[in-house]
C-alpha positions, 0 to 999 in steps of 0.5 A: 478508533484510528485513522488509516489509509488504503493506498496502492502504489502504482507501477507506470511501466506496466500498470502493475498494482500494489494495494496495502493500508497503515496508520495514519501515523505510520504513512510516512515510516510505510511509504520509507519502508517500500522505498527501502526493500532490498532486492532479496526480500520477497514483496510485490511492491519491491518490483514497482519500486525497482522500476522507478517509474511509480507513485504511491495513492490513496484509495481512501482514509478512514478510521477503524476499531482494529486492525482486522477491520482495517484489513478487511477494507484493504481486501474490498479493494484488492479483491476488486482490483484484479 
């Protein structure tokens, strides 16, 4: 098992809503590689980030046997957060 987060980074100009998961390990590289989208890259956090008003939350750590569990668990909460 390895432990991941679910987070969401959320955009305080208009309450726009990123929802994402990483390893635990990875937290850090995750949270750079937003920060650090150009402009022409297609993302939706690219736009949050851009607004420069914003924070990076987490939903919830947890361990997972896969990958596939883990984005099953990020689809809980981007399914019920619309």
């Amino acid at each position: 098992m390895r432990k991941a987060y679910i987070y969401y980074i959320l955009d305080y100009t208009n309450g726009d809503i990123y929802i994402g998961s990483c390893w635990k390990d990875r937290w850090a590289e995750r949270k750079s590689h937003h920060k650090n989208k150009r402009k022409n890259h297609i993302c939706s956090s690219i736009d949050i980030v851009n607004n420069n008003n914003y924070s990076f939350e987490i939903f919830e750590e947890n361990e997972f046997d896969s990958i596939e569990d883990r984005f099953k668990r990020e689809q809980y909460y981007i399914d019920n957060n619309k």
